[in-house]
Structures are given as structure tokens and as C-alpha cells.
C-alpha positions, 0 to 999 in steps of 0.5 A: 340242301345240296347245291348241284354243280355243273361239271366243266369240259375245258376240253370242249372248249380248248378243242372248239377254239382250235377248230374256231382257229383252224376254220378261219385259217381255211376261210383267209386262205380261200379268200386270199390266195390267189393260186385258186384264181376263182375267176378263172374256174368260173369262166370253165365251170360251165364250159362245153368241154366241161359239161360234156365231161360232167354228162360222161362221168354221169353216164358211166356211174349208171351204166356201172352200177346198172350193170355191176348190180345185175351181174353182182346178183347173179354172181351172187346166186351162184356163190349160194348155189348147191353146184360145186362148177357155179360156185367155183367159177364165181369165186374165181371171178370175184378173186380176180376183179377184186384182187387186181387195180381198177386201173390195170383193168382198165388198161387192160380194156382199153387196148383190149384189140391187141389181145382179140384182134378179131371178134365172131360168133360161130361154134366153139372151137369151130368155125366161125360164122361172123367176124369182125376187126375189133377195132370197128366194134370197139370204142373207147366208151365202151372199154371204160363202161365194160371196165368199169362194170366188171369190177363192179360186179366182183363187190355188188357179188358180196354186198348182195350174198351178205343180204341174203343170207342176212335173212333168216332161213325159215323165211325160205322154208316158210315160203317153200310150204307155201308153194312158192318157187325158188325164184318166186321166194327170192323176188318176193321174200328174201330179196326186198327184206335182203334190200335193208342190208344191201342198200346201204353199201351199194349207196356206198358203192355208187359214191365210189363208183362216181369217183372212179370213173376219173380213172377212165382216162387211162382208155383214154375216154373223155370224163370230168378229169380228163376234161379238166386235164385237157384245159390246164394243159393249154391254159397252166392253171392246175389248181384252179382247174383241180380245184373246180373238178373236186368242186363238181364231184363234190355236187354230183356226190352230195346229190347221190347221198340225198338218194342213198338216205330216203333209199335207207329210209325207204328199206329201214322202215319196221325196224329200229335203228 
């Protein structure tokens, strides 16, 4: 009778003890640091200037993507249309905002008046039939909401044409015999199976996107860290400050990452994972 022997992983347990280790190393450190001042990031926590920097950072991240995920979607079509001019000008759109810094970009925006000092509409390379100071029509959240949505749109273009032309094409064809349009084919067809493939990274983009928004603060427009910046530079307390604003996009995050999951749920239904 053979006697089975069950096969032994010190390694596991060398690894879990160092972990052990590690975790209660961090644990001591929390508790007894008090670099953290945990009482001083409980009195700031749910602060005015705090919770207005939480809704500005909220309001950016939808703004963004509402408008990067419609402007990624045309972009989109046009790198798959059959016109050389669309194709080119989407390219060269998606190269620039790719290819250079969100922050740069911003910049940029923020002190955009020093570019177009004047905005009007009239005929082009006419005259002009209403004008007006840019300064008066251009405000600080509208710079970091333009900034932010430009550069967006550059990756939801890719994310979205990699959807599309993840589906097979003789859904097109099939759709096309059917009688079906090209924008009935895209709405109904190639869009909502597209959706399995762009849901994920978008989800992924969003996340970033809460992120980035710290990055704002270069218009400057008061966001979650441009709030907490504005308390530490009275009070001195950096970290504890630093500490509470990661503490913040921690939650908003986790949240976002709850959606993303029943939004992948959603479109992954029918196909094995």
C-alpha cells in the first residue's frame, strides 16, 4: 500500500511570515507614529474646504469622461472611416494629446487668454460678428474641465476603435443585408457587443481620471489636493493632510471600482471568462 505524502512548501510559510512581519510592522507604525496626527486629520476631514474640493474633484471626473467617451467615439469613427482627410486629422489629434503631459496641457489652458485674448464667431477668415474679452467667458473650472476632457478623448479614441474592430466583421455584413444603415448597425450591432472589450479599460480610465484631476491645480481650480494644499500651508501639518487626501481618493476609488465590476458583469454576460 502506498502512503501518499503531502509535498511541503517551506517557501510559503517563510513568504507568509515575512508578510506576518511586514503587516505588523505597518500596523505599529500607524499607531504609533505621530507624524500622522490622526486627530488632526479628523478635525479637517469633513471640513468645508475639504468637502467642496471632494465635490470639485467629483464633478471633474464625470465631466471628463462624459465628454472624453463622446468625443473618444467620434474620434473613433474617424480613424475607421474610408476618408483619407478624417483619418488623418484624427490621427494627428490622438498624437498630440497622447504624446504630450496632461499637466503641460493644462498649463496650456489655464492661461489660454494669453493665446486668444478675444473670442467671436463670424465667417472664417472674415469678419467677426460677436466678440468678446476671453477673460470674461473663461473661467478657471472651465480650463480644468476642457483640459482634462481633450486629453481624454485622445485614449477613449483608442480604447473604443480596439472595441470595434474587436468584433467580427460579418456582423456588419449580416446587419447590412439585413437593411440596416450604417449608424443603425453601429447603435444596435457593433456597439453593445464592442461594450465587452471597452468596458474594462474605460472603468480603468475613469479611476485614473479621479486621479488626475489633482493635476488641476496648475490652472489653478480648487480640487481635493489643492485643498488640502491651501490647509497644510496655514496649519504645517503636511503629512497628516497628504495622508487624508490619499484617505479620500482611496474611498471615491473604491466606490468607482464597485461600478466598474457589475459594469463588466453586465457586458461579460454569454461569454466565458
Amino acid at each position: 500500500m502506498i502512503k501518499a505524502v503531502p509535498v511541503r512548501h517551506p517557501g510559503r510559510w517563510v513568504a507568509a511570515a515575512a508578510v506576518a512581519v511586514l503587516a505588523a510592522m505597518l500596523v505599529n507604525n500607524l499607531v504609533t507614529n505621530e507624524a500622522y496626527n490622526w486627530a488632526e486629520q479628523l478635525k479637517y476631514l469633513f471640513s468645508p474646504p475639504v468637502l467642496e474640493g471632494v465635490r470639485n474633484t467629483i464633478w471633474l471626473t464625470v465631466a471628463a469622461m462624459a465628454g472624453g467617451i463622446a468625443l473618444g467615439i467620434v474620434l473613433a469613427l474617424m480613424r475607421l472611416s474610408a476618408n483619407p482627410l478624417l483619418r488623418g486629422a484624427a490621427w494627428i489629434y490622438i498624437w498630440v494629446f497622447r504624446g504630450t503631459p496632461l499637466l503641460t496641457q493644462l498649463l496650456i489652458w489655464g492661461n489660454i487668454g494669453a493665446l486668444f485674448p478675444t473670442l467671436g464667431l463670424g465667417i472664417p477668415f472674415g469678419p467677426e460678428f460677436v466678440s468678446a474679452q476671453a477673460s470674461a467667458l473663461y473661467s478657471a473650472a472651465a480650463a480644468a474641465a476642457l483640459g482634462l476632457i481633450f486629453n481624454e478623448a485622445a485614449y477613449m479614441a483608442e480604447i473604443v476603435r480596439g472595441g470595434i474592430q474587436s468584433v467580427d466583421s460579418g456582423q456588419q455584413e449580416a446587419a447590412s443585408a439585413l437593411g440596416l444603415t450604417k449608424a443603425q448597425t453601429l447603435r444596435r450591432i457593433i456597439l453593445p457587443q464592442a461594450m465587452r472589450v471597452i468596458a474594462p479599460p474605460t472603468g480603468n480610465e475613469a479611476i485614473s481620471m479621479l486621479k488626475n484631476t489633482s493635476l488641476v491645480m496648475a490652472v489653478p481650480y480648487l480640487e481635493l489636493t489643492f485643498a488640502v494644499q491651501n490647509i497644510y500651508a496655514h496649519t504645517y501639518q503636511i503629512i497628516p493632510m497628504l495622508i487624508m487626501a490619499c484617505l479620500w481618493y482611496l474611498f471615491l476609488s473604491s466606490l468607482m471600482m464597485i461600478g466598474q465590476h457589475y459594469l463588466e458583469r453586465h457586458y461579460g454576460k454569454g461569454y466565458a471568462r
